[in-house]
C-alpha positions in Angstrom: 0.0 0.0 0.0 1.1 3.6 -0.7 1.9 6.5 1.1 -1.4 7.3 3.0 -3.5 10.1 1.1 -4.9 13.3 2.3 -8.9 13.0 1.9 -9.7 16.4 4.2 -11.1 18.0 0.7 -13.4 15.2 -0.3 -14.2 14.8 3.2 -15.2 18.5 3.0 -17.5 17.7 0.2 -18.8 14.8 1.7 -19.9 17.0 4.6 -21.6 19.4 1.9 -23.3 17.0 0.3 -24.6 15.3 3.3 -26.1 18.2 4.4 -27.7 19.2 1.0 -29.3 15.4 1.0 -30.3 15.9 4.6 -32.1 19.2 3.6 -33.9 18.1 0.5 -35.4 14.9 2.2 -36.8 16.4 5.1 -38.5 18.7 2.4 -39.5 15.8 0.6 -40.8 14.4 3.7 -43.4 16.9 4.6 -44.0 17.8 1.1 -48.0 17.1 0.2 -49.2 16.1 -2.9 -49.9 18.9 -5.6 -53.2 17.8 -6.0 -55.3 18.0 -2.7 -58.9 18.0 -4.7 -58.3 15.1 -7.2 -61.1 15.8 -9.3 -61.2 13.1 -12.4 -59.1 10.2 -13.5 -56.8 12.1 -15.1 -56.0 14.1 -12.1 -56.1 11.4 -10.1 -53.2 9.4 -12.6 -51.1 12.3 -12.6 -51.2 12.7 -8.7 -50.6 9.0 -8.5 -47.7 9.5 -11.4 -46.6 12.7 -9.3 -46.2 10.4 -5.7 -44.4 7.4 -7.1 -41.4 10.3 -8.7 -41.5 11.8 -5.2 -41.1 8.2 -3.9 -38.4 7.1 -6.4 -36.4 10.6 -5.8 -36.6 9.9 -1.8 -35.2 6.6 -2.3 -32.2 7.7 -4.6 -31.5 10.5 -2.4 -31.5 8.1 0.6 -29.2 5.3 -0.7 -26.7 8.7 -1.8 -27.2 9.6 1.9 -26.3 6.4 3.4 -23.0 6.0 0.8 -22.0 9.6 2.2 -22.3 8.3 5.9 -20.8 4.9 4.7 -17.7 7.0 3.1 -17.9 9.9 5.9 -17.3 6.9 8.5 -14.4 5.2 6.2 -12.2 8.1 6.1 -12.9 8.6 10.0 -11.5 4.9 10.2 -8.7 5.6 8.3 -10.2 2.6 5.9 -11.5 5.2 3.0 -10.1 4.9 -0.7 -10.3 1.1 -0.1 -12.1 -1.8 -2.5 -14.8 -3.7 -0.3 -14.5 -5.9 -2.3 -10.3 -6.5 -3.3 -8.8 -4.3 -0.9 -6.6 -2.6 -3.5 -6.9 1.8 -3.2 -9.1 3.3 -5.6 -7.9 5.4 -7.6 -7.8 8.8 -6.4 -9.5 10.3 -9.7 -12.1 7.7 -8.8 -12.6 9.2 -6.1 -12.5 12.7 -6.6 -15.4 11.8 -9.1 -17.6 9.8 -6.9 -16.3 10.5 -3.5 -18.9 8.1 -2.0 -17.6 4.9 -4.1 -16.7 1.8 -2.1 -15.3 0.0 -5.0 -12.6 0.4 -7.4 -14.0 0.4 -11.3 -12.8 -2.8 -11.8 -14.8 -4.1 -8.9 -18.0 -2.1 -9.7 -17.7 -3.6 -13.4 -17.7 -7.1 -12.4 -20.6 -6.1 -9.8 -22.6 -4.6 -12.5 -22.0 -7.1 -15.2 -23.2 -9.8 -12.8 -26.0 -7.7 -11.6 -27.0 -7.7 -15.1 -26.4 -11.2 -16.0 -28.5 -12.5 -12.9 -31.5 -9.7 -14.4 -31.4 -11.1 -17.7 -31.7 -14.8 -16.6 -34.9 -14.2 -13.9 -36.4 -13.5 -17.3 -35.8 -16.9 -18.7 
């Protein structure tokens, strides 16, 4: 292993971010619908339509939050910049790009590429 990195910038950004995330999901949280009066089908498919992006956009934001603890807590441990899943540092380019990675690309290729193979089959 190399010559241990300085991560107090990302770490910065991390901090940033988190708080951004934090912000925009307790809005999301109290947020009501747009449509309190639903008053045909049509309204009542586009409130529906309307709730399930809120949903989808609370979930994404959450998993982002919880990779931003998850990363937050690594460089805390002095284990950030490490594979999960071969050990070996991710690149710091990597990381300066998606500060709240936990594996290196090759890692998150083979992840993907059997994520996608095991998708393709439950359709066989």
């Amino acid at each position: 292993m190399s010559k241990k990195r300085d991560y107090s910038v990302i770490e910065k950004q991390l901090e940033i971010r988190k708080k951004e995330l934090g912000e925009e999901l307790a809005e999301l949280s109290v947020r009501e619908g747009t449509f309190e009066d639903v008053k045909d089908t049509a309204d009542e498919a586009l409130s529906a339509v309307l709730e399930s992006v809120k949903t989808s956009l609370q979930n994404t934001e959450l998993q982002e939050y919880k990779k931003i603890v998850k990363a937050l807590e690594l460089i805390k441990q002095g284990k950030y910049g490490i594979c999960t899943d071969c050990s070996e540092e991710i690149s710091l380019k990597r990381l300066e790009a998606y500060p709240n990675v936990l594996r290196c690309l090759l890692c998150q290729e083979k992840l993907e590429e059997r994520d996608a193979n095991n998708s393709f089959s439950s359709f066989s």
